[in-house]
N, C-alpha and C positions, 0 to 999 in steps of 0.2 A: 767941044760943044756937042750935046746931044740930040741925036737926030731920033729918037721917040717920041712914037704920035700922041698926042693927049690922050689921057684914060676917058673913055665914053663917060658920061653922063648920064644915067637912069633915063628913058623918058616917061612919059606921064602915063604912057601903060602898064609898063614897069612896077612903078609907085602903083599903081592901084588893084596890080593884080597882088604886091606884098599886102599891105593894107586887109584885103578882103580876107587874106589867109589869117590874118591877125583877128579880125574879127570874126572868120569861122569859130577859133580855135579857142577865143574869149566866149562865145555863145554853147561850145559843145564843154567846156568848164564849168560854165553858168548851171547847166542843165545837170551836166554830173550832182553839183553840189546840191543842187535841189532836189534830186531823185534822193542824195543821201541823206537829206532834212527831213524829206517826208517820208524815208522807209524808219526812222530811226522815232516819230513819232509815232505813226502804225506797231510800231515791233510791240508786242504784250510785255507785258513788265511782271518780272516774276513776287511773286505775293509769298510771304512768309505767312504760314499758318498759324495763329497762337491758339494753342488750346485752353479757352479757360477752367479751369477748376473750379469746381463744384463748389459754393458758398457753402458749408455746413452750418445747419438749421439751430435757431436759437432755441428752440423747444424739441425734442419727442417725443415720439406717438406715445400714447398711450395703453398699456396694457389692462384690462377689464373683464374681470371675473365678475359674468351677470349669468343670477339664479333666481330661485321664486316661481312666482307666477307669471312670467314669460314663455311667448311660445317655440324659442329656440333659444336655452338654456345654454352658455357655453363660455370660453374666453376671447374675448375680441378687442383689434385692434385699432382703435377709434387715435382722429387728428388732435392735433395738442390743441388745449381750449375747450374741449369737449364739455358737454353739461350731460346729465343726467336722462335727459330727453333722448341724448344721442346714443346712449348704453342700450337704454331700453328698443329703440329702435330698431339698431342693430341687431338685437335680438327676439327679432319679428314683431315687438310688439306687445300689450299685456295679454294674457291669458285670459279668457271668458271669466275666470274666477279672482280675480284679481283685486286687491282692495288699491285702488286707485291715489284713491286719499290717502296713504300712508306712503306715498314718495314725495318729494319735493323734485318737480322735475327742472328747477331751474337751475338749482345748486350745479359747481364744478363738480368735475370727477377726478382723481386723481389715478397716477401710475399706479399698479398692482394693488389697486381698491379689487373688495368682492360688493358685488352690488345685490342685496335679495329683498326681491317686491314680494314684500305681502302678498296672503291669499284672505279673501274674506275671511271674518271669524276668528284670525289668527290673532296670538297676542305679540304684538313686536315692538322693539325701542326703534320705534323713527325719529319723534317729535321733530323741530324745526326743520333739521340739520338734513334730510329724506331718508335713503334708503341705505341700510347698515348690516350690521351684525344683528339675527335674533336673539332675545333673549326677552329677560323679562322689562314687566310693564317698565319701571324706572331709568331701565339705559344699564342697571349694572351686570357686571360679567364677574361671577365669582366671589363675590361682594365689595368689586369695585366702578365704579361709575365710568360709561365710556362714553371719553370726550365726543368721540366721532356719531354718536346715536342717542347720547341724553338730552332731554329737553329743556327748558327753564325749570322745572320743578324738580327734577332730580339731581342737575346742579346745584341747588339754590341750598341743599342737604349736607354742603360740602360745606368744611370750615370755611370761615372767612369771606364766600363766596356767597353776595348776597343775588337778587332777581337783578340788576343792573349788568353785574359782572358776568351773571348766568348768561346775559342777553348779550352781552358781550362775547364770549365765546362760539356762541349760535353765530352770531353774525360775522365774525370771524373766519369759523368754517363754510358759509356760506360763501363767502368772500376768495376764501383761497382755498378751496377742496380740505379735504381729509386732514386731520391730526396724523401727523404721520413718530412722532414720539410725545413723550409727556413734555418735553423743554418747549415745546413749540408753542405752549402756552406763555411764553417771555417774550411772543410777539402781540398778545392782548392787552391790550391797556389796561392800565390797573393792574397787571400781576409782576409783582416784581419776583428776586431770587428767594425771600421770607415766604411768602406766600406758594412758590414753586415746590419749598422745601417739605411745606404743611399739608402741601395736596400727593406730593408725588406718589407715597404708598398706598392713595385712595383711589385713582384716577387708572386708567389703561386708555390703547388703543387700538 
């Protein structure tokens, strides 16, 4: 039979000094994990840069050779849309001698147009369309009619092509800048590829 004493029994100090360590050691955990919640919010967050790229433009500039009676003569390069107003501007402006009435300053302008404003006195092919090529009263060049500077009545001279059609092509080029070749008259109403065929050796641009 054994003569060993009973194993002691915790008493209640015991127990409450474990206990306390138990929840030091659950409060200094608590604290850890929340220092590391809130450092891990704080931290910056790295940002990926994206470079956009440049949308390339549905129109460009325009290049414009303006002459005449302006009072800085020269090549300039005006934004897409540009009218006729804006050439001139650009280029200081009319000239004290300037026949004013012989441009249309509302019309577009187009790329590598020459633009020359009349000077008083002068005889030039504007009519509707404004300011063009000089030459004679009628619009023609060499003894052809040019679309970009004839009027209703020097069109009107052309086969086939009566004062409707004529108004037709004025309004036209008013509409969309310069004739920039003879085919470009297959976007007029009323001219078909017969008609294209009958003008094409009478007509320039």
């Amino acid at each position: 039979m054994s003569t060993d004493p009973p194993a002691a029994t915790p008493g209640p100090r015991r127990r409450l000094g474990l206990g306390a360590v138990v929840v030091v050691v659950l409060a200094a955990l608590a604290v850890t994990v929340g220092i590391g919640i809130v450092r891990g919010q704080s931290a910056p967050t790295q940002e990926v840069a994206v470079t956009a790229r440049p949308t390339p433009s549905a129109t460009a500039a325009l290049y414009v050779h303006v002459s005449g009676a302006v009072r800085s003569p020269g090549l300039y390069v005006l934004p897409p849309a540009s009218r006729l107003v804006d050439a001139v501007a650009a280029a200081g402006g009319f000239a004290a001698d300037a026949a004013r009435d012989g441009v249309n300053l509302a019309r577009p302008v187009s790329d590598g147009e020459q633009v020359v404003v009349p000077r008083k006195g002068e005889t030039v092919a504007y009519g509707a369309g404004g300011a063009g090529e000089a030459g004679a009263g009628s619009g023609a060049s060499g003894g052809k009619v040019n679309l970009n500077t004839a009027d209703v009545s020097a069109l009107d001279t052309l086969p086939r092509v009566g004062p409707a059609i004529a108004q037709r092509i004025i309004d036209w080029r008013e509409q969309n800048g310069r004739f920039t070749s003879v085919e470009d008259l297959l976007a007029v109403p009323g001219i078909g590829e017969k008609m294209l065929a009958s003008l094409r050796d009478l007509v320039t641009v």
